[in-house]
C-alpha positions as a printed Julia matrix, in Angstrom:
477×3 Matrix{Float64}:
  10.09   -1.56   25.06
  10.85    1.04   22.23
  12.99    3.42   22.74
  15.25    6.19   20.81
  19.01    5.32   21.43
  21.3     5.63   18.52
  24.59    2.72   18.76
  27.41    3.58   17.44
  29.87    1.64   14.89
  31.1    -0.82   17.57
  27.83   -2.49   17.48
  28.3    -3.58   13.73
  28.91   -7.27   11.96
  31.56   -8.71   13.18
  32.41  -12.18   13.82
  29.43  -13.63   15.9
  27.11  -10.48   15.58
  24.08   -9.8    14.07
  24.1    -8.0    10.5
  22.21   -4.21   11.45
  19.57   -3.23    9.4
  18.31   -0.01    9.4
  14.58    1.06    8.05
  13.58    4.61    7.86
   9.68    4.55    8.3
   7.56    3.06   10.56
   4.49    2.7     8.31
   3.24   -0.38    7.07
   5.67   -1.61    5.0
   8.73   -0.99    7.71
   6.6    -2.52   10.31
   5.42   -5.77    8.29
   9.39   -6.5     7.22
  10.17   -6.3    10.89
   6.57   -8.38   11.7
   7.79  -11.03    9.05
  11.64  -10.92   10.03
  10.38  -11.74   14.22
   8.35  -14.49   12.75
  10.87  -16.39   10.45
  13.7   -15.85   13.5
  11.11  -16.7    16.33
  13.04  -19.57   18.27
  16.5   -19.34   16.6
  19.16  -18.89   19.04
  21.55  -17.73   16.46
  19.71  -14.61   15.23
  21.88  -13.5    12.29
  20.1   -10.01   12.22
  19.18   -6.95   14.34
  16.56   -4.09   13.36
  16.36   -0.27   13.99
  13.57    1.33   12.72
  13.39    5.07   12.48
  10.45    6.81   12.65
   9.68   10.75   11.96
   6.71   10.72   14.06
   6.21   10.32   17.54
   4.29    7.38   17.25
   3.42    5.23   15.09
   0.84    6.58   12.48
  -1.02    5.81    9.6
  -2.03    8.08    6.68
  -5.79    7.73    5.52
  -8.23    5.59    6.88
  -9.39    2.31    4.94
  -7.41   -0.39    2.82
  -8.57   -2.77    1.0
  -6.49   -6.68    1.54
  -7.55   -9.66   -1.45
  -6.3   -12.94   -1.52
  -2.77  -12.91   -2.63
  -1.89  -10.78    0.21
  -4.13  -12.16    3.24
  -1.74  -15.37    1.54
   1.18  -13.99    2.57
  -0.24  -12.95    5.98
  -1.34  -16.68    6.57
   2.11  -17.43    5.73
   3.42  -16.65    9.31
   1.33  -18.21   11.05
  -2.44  -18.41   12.91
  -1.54  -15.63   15.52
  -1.23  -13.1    12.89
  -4.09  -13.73   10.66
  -6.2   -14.38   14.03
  -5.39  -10.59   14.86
  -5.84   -9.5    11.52
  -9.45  -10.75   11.91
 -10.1    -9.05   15.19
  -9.95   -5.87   13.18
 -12.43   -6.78   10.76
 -16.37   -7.41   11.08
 -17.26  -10.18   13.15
 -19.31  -11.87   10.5
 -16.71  -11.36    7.89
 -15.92  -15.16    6.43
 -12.67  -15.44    6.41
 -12.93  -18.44    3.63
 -11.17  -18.45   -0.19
 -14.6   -19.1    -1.45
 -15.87  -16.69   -4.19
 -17.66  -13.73   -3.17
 -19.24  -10.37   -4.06
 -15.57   -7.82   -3.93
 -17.75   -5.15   -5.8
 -20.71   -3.7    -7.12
 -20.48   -1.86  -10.01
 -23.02    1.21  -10.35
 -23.73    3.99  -12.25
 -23.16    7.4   -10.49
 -23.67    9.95  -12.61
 -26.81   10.76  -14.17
 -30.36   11.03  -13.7
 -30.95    7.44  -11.86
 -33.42    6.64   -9.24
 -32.52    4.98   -6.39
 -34.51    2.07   -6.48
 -33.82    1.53  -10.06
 -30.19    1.92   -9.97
 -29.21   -2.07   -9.45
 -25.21   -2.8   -10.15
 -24.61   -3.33  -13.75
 -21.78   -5.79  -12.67
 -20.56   -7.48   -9.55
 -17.38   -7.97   -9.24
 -16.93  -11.66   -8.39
 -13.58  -13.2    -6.19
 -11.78  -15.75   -4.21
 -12.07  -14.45   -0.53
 -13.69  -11.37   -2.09
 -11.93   -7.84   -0.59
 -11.21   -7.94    3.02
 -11.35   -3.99    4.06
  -9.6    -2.72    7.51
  -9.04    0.09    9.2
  -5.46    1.38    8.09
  -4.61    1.95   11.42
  -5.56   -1.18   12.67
  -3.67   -3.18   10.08
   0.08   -1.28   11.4
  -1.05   -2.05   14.61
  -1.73   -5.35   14.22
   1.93   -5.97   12.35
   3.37   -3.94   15.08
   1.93   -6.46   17.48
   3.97   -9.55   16.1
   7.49   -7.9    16.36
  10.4    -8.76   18.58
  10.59   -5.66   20.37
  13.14   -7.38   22.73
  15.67   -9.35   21.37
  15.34   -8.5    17.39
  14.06   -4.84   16.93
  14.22   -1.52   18.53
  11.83    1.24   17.17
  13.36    5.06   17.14
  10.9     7.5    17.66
  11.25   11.49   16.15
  13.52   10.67   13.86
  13.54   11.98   10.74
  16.36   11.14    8.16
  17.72   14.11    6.23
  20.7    12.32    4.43
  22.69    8.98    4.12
  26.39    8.37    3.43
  28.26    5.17    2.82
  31.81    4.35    4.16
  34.21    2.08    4.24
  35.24    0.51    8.14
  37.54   -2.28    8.49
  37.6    -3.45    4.82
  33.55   -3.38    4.16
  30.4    -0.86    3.76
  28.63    0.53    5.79
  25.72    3.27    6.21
  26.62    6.44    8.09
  22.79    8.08    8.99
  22.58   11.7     9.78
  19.04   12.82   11.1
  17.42   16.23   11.51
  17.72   16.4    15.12
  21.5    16.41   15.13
  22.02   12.97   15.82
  23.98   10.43   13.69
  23.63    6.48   13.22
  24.98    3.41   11.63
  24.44    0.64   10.01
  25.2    -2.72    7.87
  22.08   -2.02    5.75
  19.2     0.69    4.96
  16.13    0.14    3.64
  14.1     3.27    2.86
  10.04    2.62    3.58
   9.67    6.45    4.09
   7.36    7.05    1.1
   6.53    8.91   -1.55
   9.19   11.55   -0.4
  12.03    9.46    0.34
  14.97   10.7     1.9
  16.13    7.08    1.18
  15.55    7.75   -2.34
  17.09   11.36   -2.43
  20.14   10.66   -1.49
  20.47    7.04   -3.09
  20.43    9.01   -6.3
  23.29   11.52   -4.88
  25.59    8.15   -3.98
  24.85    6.03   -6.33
  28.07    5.8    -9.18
  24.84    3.98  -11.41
  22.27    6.16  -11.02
  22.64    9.13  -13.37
  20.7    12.82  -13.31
  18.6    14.36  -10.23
  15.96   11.82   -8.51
  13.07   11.72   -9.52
  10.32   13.42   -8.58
   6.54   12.59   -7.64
   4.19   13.24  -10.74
   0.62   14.34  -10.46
  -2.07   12.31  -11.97
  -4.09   15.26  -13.13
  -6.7    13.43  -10.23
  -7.69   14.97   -7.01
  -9.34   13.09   -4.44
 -11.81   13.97   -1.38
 -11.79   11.57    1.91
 -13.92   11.39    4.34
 -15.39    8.76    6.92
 -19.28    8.38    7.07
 -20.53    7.34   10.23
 -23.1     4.2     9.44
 -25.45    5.26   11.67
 -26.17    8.95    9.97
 -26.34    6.9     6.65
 -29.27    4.6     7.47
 -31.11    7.77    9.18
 -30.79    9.04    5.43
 -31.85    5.75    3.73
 -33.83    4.05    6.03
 -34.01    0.95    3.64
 -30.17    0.7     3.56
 -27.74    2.6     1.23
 -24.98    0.0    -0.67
 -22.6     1.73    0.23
 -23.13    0.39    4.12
 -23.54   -3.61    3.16
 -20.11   -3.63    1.3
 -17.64   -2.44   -1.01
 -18.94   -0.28   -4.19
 -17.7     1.72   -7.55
 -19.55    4.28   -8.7
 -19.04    5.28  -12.53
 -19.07    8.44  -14.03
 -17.59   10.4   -16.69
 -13.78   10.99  -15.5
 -15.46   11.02  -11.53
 -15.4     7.64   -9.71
 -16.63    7.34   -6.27
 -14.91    4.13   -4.36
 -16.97    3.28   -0.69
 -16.61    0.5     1.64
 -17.65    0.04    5.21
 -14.94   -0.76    7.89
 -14.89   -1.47   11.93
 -12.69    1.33   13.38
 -11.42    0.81   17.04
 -14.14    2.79   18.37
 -16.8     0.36   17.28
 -18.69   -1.22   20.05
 -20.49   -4.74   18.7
 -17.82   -5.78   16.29
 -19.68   -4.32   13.18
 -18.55   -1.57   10.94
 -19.22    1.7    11.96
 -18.33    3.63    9.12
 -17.95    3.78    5.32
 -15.31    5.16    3.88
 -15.88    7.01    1.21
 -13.29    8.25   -1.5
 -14.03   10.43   -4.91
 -11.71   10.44   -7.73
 -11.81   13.63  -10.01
 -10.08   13.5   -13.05
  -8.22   15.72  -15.81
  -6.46   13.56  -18.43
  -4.72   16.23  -20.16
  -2.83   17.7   -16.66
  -1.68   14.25  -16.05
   2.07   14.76  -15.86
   1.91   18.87  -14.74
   2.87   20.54  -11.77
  -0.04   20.47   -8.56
  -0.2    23.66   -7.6
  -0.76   24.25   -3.91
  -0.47   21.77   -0.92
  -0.91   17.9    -1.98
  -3.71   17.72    1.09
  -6.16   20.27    2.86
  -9.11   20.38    4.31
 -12.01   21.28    2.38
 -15.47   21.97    2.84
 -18.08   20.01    1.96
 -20.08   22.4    -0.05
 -16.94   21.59   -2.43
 -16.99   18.01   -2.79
 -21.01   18.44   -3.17
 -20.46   21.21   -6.17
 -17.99   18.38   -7.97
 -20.76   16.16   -8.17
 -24.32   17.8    -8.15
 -24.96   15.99  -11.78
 -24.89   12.94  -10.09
 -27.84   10.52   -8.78
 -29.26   10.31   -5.05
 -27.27    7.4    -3.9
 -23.97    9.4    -4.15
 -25.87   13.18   -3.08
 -27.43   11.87   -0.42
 -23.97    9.59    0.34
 -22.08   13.09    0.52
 -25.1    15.0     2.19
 -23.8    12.75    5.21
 -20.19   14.07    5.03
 -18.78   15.73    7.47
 -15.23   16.69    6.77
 -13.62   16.36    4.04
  -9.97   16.18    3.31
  -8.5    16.87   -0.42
  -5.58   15.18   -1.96
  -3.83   15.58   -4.68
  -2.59   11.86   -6.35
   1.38   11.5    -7.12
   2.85    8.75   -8.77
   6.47    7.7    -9.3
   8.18    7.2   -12.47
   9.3     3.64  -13.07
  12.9     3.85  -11.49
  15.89    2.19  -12.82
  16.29    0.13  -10.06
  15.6    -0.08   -6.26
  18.69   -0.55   -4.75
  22.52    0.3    -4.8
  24.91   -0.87   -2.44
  23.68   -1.68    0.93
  21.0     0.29    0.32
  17.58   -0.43   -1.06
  13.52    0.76   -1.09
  10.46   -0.55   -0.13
   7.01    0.17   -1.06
   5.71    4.14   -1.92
   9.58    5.25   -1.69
  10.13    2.57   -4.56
   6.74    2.66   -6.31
   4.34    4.88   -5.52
   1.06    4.17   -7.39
  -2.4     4.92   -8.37
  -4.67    3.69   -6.09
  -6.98    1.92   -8.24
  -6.59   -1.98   -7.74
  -6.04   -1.52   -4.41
  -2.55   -2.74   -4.41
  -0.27   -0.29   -3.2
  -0.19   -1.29    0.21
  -0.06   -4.97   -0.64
   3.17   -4.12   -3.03
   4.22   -2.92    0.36
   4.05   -5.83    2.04
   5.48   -8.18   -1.01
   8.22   -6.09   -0.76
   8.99   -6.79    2.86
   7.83  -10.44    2.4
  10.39  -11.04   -0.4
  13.17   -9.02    1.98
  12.63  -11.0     5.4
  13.24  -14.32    3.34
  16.94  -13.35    2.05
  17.78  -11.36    5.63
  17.07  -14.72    7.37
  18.45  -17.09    4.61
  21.04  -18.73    6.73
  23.91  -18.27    5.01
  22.92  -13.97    4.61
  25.88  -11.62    6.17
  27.26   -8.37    6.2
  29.32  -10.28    3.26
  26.63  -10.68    0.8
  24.2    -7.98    1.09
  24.62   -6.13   -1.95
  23.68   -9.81   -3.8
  20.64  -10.26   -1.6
  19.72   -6.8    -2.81
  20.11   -7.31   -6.29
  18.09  -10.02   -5.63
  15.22   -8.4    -4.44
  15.36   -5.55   -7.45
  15.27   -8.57   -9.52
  12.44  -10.06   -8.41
  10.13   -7.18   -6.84
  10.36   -4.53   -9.65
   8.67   -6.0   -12.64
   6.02   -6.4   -10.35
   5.45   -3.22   -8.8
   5.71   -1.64  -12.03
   3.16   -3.98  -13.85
   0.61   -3.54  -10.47
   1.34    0.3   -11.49
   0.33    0.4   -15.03
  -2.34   -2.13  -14.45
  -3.25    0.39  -11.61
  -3.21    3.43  -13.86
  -5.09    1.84  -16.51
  -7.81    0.56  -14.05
  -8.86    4.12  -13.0
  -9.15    5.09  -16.4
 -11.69    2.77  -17.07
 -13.42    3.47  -13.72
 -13.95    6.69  -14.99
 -15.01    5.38  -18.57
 -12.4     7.21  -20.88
 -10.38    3.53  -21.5
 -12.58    1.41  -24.11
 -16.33    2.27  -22.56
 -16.12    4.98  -25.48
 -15.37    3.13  -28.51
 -18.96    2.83  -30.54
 -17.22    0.31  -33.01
 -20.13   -2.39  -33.35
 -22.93    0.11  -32.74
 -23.09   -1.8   -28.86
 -25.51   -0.28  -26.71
 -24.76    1.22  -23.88
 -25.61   -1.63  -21.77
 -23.5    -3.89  -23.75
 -20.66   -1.51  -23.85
 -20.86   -0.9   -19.87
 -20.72   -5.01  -19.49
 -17.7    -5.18  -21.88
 -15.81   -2.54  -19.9
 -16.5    -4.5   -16.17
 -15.17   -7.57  -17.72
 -11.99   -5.93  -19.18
 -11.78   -4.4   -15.49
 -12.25   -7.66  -13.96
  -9.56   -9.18  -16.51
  -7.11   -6.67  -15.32
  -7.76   -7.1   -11.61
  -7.99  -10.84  -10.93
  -4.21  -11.44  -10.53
  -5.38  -10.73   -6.89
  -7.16  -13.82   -6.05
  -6.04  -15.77   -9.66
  -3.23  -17.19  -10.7
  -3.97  -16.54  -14.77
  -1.1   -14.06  -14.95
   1.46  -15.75  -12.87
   4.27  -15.83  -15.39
   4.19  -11.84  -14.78
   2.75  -11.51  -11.87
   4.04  -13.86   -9.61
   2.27  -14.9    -5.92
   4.11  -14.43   -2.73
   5.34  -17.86   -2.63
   5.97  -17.63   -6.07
   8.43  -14.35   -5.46
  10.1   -16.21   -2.37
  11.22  -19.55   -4.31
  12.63  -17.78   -7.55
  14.44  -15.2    -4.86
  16.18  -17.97   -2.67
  16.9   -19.91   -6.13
  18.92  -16.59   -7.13
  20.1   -15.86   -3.9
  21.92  -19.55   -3.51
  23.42  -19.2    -6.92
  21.44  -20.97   -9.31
């Protein structure tokens, strides 16, 4: 069904044929616009729209191993229907409710310092609609990957990596001239770049773009390194025979400019529909090289002699946590600057490409798939053509990027205060340290709840939200 043959012009918009879009990246913000696209098209005879996706790999792969899905995105999944959402729950616990009511998302605990195990309890719990539903990264792109048209709508190109972009003019309109690193050219009506962080979308948007002034930008460290691994469940409770928290759900531990974030998920290797392992993921910080080069390779392998050094101050629930390691990987955390905008042309971005952001709410993956939400509702608006493109674009910058970049700082300032160097240390009040550690996990959960809340929806709009104001723009009004 997939396969790697590159069209030529001749197979553009013309009168009676579809508008070509072209996305560069196959991760999972490519694969849900395509996943959403299928879905809104499914049983239209007149199919306005055709897709190419281009991926570097050779298949289909996912970077990292667990994310995290609240309510306001698992909303947009329900969106397209049961057979989606019914797959999405195949790769999750089988006695994971699947309900909006309110429900433990996190426990809040104290990491660092001399703390018992037994006396540690959670100084908060993080309280939420539908709570955090965690997956296995890998599962989630396969399970998008699963709901698209691979015959009639979308074709998926496999080893191929962009290395520039040009636009032209043919027959009195623009179009996208793609020129890979394996020789071979392409074109297209539209291209959206979803190939992250390093966009070669974004590279040479910058380079055609008559608006877009100065050299693109580059990724910014965050002055935080992190260490990933996956902890097999089983070695855990040999280690803590009465149970460690880390294996009944998702947990923060707090320390002084160290966080650790853990959360057990159901890979595809499980066997009795359970999760099978936790992943674990610790945050070190440096405040004052936020901003400054990273020197040396953004991931590597590590030992785990190194990720047990960074925290031997710490209590037994995250020493003996880590004594059950076994490898580690190391990766440096890059941001984006807040760009001018995400389009130009007939060209736009989606997800880390546009916005790539901290990982701290959990949100950069469900950006991701707002962005491709928002995007499959103008491409199959029925009056969308090769005519108007550039205005369905501007929609989407319109409505997407105040978000992404509010989800960023909210992001930023999130980990901060995981790592207690946002308000924990002001003394003003002569609060205890109790009091001060309760005022800081509600200021968290303030900033966080415009997941499974609508409190901030005049900035932070929901899906369906996002998808009326773009239509509304789109038609004129």
């Amino acid at each position: 069904m997939f396969n790697s043959n590159v069209e030529d012009i001749n197979g553009l918009d013309k009168e009676g044929l579809p508008v070509r879009v072209a996305v560069i990246g196959g991760g999972i913000g490519g694969v849900a616009f395509a996943a959403f696209v299928s879905n809104l098209l499914r049983g239209n005879p007149d199919q306005r729209i055709r897709i190419d996706i281009y991926e570097a790999c050779a298949t289909l792969t996912e970077i990292g191993a667990g994310v995290g899905m609240w309510l306001r995105t698992w909303k947009i999944m329900q969106s397209y229907g049961d057979e989606l959402t019914t797959s999405l729950s195949r790769i999750a616990p089988s006695d994971r409710d699947l309900s909006e009511t309110e429900r433990l998302a996190f426990a809040f605990r104290m990491g660092q310092g001399n703390v018992n195990n037994d006396q540690n309890s959670p100084f908060f719990e993080l309280m939420a609609r539908f709570g955090v539903l965690t997956l296995h990264r890998a599962g989630l792109q396969a399970s998008l990957a699963s709901h698209i048209n691979v015959d009639d709508l979308v074709e998926i190109h496999f080893s191929k990596r962009l290395s520039e972009y040009n636009t032209e003019v043919f027959e009195g309109r623009s179009i996208v001239r793609m020129k890979f690193e394996d020789g071979s050219e392409s074109v297209s009506d539209v291209l959206i770049g979803a190939d992250g962080i390093h966009s070669a979308v974004r590279n040479s948007l910058y380079k055609q773009s008559g608006g877009l002034s100065g050299q693109p930008p580059e990724p910014t460290w965050t002055g935080t390194i992190v260490y990933r691994s996956l902890i097999q469940c089983s070695e855990l409770s040999q280690l803590f025979p009465d149970g460690h928290p880390s294996s009944k759900g998702p947990v923060v531990y707090f320390g002084k400019s160290k966080h650790v974030l853990t959360y057990p998920i159901m890979t595809p290797n499980a066997k009795d529909g359970n999760a099978d392992v936790v992943n674990m993921v610790a945050f070190c910080s440096r405040l004052d090289l936020e901003g400054s080069e990273y020197e040396g390779p953004w991931m590597r392998s590590v030992g785990r002699e190194v990720l047990l050094n960074e925290f031997r101050d710490w209590n037994n629930e995250i020493t003996g946590l880590l004594k059950a390691v076994n490898s580690v990987s190391l990766w440096a955390i890059h941001v984006l600057p807040a760009l001018p905008q995400y389009r130009t042309g007939n060209v736009c971005l989606l997800g880390d490409a546009a916005h790539a952001m901290a990982p701290h709410q959990g949100a950069g993956g469900g950006q991701a798939i707002e962005d491709a939400h928002v995007l499959a509702h103008l491409f199959t608006h029925p009056s969308f053509s090769a005519k108007n493109i550039s205005r369905a674009l501007e929609v989407y910058d319109k409505v997407r990027r105040p978000i992404a970049e509010e989800v960023a700082r909210r992001s930023r300032l999130n980990g901060m205060m995981y790592e207690l160097n946002a308000s924990y240390d002001d003394r003003a009040g002569g609060l205890s340290r109790e009091e001060r550690l309760l005022n800081l996990a509600r200021s968290i959960e303030e900033l966080h709840d415009w997941e499974w809340t609508s409190r901030d929806a005049d900035i932070l709009q929901d899906g369906d939200q996002q998808v009326s104001l773009a239509l509304r723009l789109f038609e004129g009004e």
